[in-house]
C-alpha positions, -999 to 999 in steps of 0.1 A, spaced: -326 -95 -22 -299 -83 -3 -274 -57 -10 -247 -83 -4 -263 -110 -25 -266 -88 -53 -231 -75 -53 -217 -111 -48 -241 -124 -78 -228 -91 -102 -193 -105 -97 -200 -138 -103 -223 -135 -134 -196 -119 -155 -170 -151 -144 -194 -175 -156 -204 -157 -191 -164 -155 -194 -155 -191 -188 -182 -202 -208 -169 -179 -241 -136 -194 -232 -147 -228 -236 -166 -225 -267 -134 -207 -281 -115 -234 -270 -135 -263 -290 -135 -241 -317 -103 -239 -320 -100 -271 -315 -121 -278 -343 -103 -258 -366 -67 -274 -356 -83 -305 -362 -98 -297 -398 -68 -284 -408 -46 -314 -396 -72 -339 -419 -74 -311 -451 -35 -316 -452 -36 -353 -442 -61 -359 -470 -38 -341 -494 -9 -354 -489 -26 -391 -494 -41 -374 -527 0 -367 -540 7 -402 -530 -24 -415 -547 -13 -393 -582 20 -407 -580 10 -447 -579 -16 -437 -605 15 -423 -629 40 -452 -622 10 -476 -629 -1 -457 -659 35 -454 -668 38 -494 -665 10 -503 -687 -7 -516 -659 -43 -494 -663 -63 -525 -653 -44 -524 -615 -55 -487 -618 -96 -496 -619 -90 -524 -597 -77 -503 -569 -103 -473 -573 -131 -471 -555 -169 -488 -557 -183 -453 -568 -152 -454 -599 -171 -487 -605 -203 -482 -603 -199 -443 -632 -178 -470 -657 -173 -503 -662 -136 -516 -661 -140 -519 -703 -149 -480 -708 -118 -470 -679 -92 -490 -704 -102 -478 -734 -106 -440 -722 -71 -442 -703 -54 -467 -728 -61 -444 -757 -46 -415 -736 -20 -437 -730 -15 -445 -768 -19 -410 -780 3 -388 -753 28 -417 -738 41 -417 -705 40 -393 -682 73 -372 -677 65 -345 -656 33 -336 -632 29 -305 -610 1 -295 -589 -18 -271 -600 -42 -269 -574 -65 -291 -549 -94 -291 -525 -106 -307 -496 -138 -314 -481 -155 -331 -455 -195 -339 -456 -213 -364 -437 -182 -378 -424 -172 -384 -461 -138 -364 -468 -133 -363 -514 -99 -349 -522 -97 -328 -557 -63 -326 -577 -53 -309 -599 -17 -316 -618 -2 -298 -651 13 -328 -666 37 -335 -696 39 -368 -715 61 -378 -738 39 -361 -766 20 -336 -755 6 -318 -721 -29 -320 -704 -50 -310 -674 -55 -342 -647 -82 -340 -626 -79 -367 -598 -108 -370 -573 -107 -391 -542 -122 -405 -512 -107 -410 -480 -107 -441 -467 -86 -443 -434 -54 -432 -443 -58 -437 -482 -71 -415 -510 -89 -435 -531 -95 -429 -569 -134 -419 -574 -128 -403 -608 -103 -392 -637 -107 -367 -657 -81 -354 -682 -82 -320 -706 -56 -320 -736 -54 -302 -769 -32 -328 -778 -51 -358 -766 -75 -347 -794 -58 -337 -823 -36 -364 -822 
């Protein structure tokens, strides 16, 4: 090897080592930009999802509710068990009058993003815990499970 070769490879070793750092920063950063665009994406479809839950809830109108969830809702109760666990929360706390969010997660596995929310919400007699949980589908969270925790739900 020559002394010119080996100066002119020294200088062009480091380039390439450089360039290819940069790139891998690049997609990963990329990457990142990306998640973070669907984690708030998937969010905000959750809220959406929450609030057509509540105004159909509010309505009376828990059987649109199962219909509109998802197969895996489906396929943990049957449409019977869904009524009677949200009718007699319906029957026992009212309507809701108030919902905040209390915190939420998203995830993506296998392709497969699942929202969680989590609202403080008041009904017209009493308060409780909602846990939402839904599945992306496109551009629409849908519901894959309900879950509520009340005080009041009980000893009423």
């Amino acid at each position: 090897m020559t002394l010119e070769r080996a100066a002119t490879e020294a200088c062009v070793f480091p380039f390439y080592k450089i360039m290819k750092t940069l790139s891998f920063l690049l997609i990963l950063t990329i990457a990142v930009v990306a998640s973070g665009c669907g984690m708030f994406k998937g969010k905000e479809a959750a809220e959406q999802s929450v609030a057509d839950f509540h105004k159909l809830y509010n309505d009376g109108k828990l059987t649109e509710i199962y219909a509109a969830g998802h197969s895996k809702l489906k396929g943990a109760t049957t449409e019977k068990e869904f009524l009677e666990f949200v009718g007699a929360v319906h029957r026992k706390l009212g309507k809701v009058t108030q919902t905040t969010n209390a915190g939420f997660n998203v995830r993506t596995f296998n392709l497969t993003t699942t929202v969680v929310m989590t609202q403080k919400t008041t009904f017209e007699n009493g308060k409780g815990t909602e846990t939402f949980t839904f599945q992306m589908d496109g551009d629409k969270a849908v519901l894959v499970g309900y879950n509520i925790n009340s005080k009041d739900l009980i000893l009423k």
